[in-house]
The first five atom37 places (N, CA, C, CB, O) and aatype in JSON, in Angstrom:
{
  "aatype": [20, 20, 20, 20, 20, 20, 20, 20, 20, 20, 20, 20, 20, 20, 20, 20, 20, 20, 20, 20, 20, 20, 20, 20, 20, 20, 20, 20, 20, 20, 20, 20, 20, 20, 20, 20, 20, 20, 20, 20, 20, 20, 20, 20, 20, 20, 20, 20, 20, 20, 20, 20, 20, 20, 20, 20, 20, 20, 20, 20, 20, 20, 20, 20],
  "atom_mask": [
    [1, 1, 1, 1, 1],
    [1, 1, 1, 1, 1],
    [1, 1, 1, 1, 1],
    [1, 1, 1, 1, 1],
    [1, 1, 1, 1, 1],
    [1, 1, 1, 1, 1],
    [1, 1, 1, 1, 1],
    [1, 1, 1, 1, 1],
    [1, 1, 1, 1, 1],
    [1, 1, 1, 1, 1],
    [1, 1, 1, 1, 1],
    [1, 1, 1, 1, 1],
    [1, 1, 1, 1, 1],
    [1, 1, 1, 1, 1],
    [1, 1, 1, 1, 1],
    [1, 1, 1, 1, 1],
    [1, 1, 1, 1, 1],
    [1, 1, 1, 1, 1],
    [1, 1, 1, 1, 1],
    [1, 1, 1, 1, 1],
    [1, 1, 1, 1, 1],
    [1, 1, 1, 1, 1],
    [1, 1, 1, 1, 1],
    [1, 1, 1, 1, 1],
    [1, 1, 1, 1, 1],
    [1, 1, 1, 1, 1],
    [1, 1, 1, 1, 1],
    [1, 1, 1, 1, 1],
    [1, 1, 1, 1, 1],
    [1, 1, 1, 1, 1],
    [1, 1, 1, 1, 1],
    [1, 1, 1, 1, 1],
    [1, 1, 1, 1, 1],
    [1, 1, 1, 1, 1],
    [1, 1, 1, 1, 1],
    [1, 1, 1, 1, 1],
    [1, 1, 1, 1, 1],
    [1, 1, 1, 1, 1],
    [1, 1, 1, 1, 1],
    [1, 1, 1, 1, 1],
    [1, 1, 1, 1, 1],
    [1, 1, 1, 1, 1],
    [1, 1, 1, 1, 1],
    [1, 1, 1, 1, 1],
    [1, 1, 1, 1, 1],
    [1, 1, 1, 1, 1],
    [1, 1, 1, 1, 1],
    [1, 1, 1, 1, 1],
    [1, 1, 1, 1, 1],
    [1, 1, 1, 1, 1],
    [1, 1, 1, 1, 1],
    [1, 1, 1, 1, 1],
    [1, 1, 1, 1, 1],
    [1, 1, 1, 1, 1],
    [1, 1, 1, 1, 1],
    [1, 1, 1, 1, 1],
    [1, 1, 1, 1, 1],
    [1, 1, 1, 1, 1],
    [1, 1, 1, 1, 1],
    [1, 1, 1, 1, 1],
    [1, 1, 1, 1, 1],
    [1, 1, 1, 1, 1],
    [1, 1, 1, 1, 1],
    [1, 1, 1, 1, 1]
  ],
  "atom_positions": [
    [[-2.67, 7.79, -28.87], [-1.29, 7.67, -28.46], [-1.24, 7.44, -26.95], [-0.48, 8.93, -28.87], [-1.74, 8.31, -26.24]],
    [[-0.79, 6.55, -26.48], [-0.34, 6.23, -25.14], [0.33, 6.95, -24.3], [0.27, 5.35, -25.14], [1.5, 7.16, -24.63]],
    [[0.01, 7.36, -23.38], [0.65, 8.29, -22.08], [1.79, 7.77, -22.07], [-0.01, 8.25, -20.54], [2.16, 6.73, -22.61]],
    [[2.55, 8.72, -21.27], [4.01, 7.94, -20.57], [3.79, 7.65, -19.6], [5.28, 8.56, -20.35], [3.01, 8.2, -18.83]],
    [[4.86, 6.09, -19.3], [4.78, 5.9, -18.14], [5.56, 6.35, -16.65], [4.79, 4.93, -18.35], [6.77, 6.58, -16.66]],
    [[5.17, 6.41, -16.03], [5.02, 7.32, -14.61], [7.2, 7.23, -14.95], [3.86, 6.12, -12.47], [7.91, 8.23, -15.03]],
    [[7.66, 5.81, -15.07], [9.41, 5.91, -15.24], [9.82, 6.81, -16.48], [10.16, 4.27, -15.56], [10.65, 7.69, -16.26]],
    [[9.28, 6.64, -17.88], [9.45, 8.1, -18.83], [9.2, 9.23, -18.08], [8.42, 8.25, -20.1], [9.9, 10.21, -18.35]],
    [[8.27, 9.34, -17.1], [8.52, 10.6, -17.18], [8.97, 11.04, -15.42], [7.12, 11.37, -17.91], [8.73, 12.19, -15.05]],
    [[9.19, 10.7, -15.1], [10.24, 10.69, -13.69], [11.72, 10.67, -14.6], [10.01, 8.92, -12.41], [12.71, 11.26, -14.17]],
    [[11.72, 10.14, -15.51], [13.48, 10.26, -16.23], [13.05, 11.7, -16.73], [14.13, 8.85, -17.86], [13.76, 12.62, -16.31]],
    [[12.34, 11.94, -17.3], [12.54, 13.23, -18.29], [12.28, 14.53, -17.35], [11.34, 13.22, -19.7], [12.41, 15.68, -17.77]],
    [[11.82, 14.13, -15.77], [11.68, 15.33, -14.94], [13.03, 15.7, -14.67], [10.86, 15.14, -13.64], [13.13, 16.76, -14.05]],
    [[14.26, 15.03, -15.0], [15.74, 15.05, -14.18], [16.03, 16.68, -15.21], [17.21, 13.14, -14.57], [16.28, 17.83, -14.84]],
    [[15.83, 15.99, -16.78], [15.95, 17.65, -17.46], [15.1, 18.71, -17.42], [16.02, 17.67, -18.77], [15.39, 19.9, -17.59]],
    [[13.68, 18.08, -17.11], [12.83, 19.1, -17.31], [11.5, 18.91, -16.14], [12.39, 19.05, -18.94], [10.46, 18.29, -16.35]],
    [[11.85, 19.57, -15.02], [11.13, 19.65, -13.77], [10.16, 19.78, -13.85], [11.34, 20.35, -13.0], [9.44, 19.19, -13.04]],
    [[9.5, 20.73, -15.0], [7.66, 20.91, -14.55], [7.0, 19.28, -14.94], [6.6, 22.48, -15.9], [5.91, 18.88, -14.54]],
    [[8.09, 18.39, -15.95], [6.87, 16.75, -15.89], [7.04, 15.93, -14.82], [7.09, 15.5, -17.17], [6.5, 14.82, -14.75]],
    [[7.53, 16.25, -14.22], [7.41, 15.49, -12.31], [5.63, 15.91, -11.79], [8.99, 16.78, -10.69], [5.01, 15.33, -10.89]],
    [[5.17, 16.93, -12.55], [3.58, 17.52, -12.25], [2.66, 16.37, -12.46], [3.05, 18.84, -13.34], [1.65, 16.08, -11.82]],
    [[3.47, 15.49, -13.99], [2.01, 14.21, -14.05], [2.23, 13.0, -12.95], [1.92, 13.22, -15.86], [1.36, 12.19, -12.64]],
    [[3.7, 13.07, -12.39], [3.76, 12.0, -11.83], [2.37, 12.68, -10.47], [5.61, 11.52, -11.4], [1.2, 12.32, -10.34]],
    [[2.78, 13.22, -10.08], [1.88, 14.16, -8.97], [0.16, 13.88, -9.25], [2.28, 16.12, -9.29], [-0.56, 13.08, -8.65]],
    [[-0.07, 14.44, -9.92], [-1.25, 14.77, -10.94], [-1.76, 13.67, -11.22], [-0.94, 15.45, -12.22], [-2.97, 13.85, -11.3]],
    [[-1.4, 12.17, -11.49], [-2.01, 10.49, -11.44], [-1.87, 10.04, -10.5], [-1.53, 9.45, -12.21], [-2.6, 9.1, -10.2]],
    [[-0.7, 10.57, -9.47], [-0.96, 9.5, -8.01], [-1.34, 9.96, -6.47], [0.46, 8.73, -7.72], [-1.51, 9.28, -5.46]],
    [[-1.4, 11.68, -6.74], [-2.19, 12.31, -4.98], [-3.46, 12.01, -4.76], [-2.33, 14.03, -4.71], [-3.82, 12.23, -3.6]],
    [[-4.1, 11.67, -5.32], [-5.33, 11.94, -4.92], [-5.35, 9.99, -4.37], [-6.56, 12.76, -6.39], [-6.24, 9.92, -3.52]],
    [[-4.95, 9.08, -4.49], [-4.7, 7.75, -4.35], [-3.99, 7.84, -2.69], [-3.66, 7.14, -5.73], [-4.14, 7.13, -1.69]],
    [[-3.07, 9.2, -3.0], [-2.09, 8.33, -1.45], [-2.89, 9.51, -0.71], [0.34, 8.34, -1.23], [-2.61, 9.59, 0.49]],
    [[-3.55, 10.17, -1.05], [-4.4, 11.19, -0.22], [-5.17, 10.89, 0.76], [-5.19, 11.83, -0.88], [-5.21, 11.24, 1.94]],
    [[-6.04, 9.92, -0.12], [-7.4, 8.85, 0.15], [-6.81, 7.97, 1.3], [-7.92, 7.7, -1.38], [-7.33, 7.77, 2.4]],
    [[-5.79, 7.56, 0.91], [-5.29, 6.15, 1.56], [-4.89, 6.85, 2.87], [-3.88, 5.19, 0.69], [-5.28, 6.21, 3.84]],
    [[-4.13, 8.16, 3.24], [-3.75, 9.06, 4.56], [-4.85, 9.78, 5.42], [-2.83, 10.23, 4.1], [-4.7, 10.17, 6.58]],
    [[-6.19, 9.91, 4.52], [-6.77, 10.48, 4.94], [-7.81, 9.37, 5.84], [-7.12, 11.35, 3.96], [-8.35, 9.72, 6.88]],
    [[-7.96, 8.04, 5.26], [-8.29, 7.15, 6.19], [-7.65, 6.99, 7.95], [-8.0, 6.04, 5.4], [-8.0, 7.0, 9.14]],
    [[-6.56, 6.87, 7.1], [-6.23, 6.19, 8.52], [-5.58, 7.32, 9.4], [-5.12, 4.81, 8.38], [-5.27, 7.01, 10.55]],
    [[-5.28, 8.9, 8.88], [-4.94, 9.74, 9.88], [-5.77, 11.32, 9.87], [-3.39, 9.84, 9.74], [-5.55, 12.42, 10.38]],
    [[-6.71, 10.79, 9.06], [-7.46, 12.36, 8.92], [-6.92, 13.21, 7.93], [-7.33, 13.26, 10.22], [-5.75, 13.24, 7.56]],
    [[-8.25, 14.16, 7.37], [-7.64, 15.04, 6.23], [-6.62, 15.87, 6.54], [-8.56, 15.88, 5.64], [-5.6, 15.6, 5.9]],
    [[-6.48, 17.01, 7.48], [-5.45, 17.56, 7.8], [-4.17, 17.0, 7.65], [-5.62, 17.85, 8.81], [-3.67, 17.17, 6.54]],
    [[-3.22, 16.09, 8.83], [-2.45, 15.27, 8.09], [-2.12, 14.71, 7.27], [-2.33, 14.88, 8.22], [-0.99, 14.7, 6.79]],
    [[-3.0, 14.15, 6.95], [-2.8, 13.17, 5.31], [-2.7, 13.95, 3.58], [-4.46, 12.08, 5.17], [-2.53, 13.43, 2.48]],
    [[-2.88, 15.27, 3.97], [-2.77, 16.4, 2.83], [-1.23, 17.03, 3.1], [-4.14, 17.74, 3.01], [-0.7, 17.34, 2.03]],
    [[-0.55, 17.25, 4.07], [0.89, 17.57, 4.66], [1.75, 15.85, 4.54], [0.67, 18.29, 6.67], [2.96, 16.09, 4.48]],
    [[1.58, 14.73, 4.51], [1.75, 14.06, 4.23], [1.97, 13.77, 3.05], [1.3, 13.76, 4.65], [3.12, 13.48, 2.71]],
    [[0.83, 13.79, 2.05], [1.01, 13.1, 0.92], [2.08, 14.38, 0.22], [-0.59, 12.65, 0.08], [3.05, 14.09, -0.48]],
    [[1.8, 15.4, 0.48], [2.4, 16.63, -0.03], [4.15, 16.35, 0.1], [1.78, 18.04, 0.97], [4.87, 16.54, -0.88]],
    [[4.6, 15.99, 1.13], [5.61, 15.49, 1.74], [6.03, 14.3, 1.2], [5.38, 15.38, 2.95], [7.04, 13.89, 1.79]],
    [[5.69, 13.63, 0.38], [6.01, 12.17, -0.22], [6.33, 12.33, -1.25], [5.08, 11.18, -0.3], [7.21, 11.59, -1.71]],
    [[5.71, 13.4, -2.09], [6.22, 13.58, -3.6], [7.34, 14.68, -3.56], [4.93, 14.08, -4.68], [8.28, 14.73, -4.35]],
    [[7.03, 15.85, -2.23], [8.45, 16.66, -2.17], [9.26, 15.26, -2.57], [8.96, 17.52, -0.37], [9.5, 14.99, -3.75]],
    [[9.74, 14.21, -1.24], [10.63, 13.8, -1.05], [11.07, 12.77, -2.59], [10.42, 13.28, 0.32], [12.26, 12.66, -2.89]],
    [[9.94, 12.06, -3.47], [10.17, 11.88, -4.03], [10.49, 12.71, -5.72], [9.67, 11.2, -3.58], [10.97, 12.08, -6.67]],
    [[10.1, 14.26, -5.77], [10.92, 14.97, -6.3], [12.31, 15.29, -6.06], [10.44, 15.74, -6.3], [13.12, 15.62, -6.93]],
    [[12.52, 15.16, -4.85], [13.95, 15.55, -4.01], [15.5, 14.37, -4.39], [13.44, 15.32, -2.0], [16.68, 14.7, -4.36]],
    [[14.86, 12.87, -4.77], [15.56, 11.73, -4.91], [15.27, 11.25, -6.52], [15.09, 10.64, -3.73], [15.87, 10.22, -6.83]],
    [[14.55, 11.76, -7.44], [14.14, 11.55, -7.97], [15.09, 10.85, -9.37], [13.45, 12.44, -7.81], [14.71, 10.05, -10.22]],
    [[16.46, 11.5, -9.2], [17.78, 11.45, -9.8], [18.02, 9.88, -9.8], [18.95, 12.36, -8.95], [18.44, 9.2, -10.73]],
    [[17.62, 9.44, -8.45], [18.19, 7.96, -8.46], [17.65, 6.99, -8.76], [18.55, 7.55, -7.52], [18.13, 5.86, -8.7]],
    [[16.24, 7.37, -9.25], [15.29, 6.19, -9.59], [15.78, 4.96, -10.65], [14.0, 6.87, -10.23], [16.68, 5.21, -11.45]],
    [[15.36, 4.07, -10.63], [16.09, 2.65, -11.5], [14.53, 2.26, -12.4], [16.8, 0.89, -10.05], [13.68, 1.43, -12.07]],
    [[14.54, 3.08, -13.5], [13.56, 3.05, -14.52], [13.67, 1.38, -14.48], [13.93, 3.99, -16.07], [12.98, 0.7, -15.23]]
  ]
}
């Protein structure tokens, strides 16, 4: 059976907050890598951390 995709389940986090975890959970370690290049681990872990707050925070308005 096929996963959902990252928009199923960004819609279904609006009712039910803990599945915003897979969006998290398939894409930090990607924008981690990518922050930790170009600004070091320290930052780029407060960073990426900070990207999914913000995109938990807006998450209401997404256009599946």
């Amino acid at each position: 059976m096929p996963a959902d995709s990252d928009a199923d389940v960004i819609s279904a986090s609006r009712h039910a907050l803990p599945r915003f975890a897979t969006v998290l959970e398939r894409h930090f370690d990607a924008i981690y890598v990518y922050l930790r290049r170009r600004l070091g681990p320290e930052l780029a872990e407060d960073l990426a951390a900070q990207t999914f707050e913000e995109a938990f925070r807006i998450r209401a308005g997404y256009d599946a």
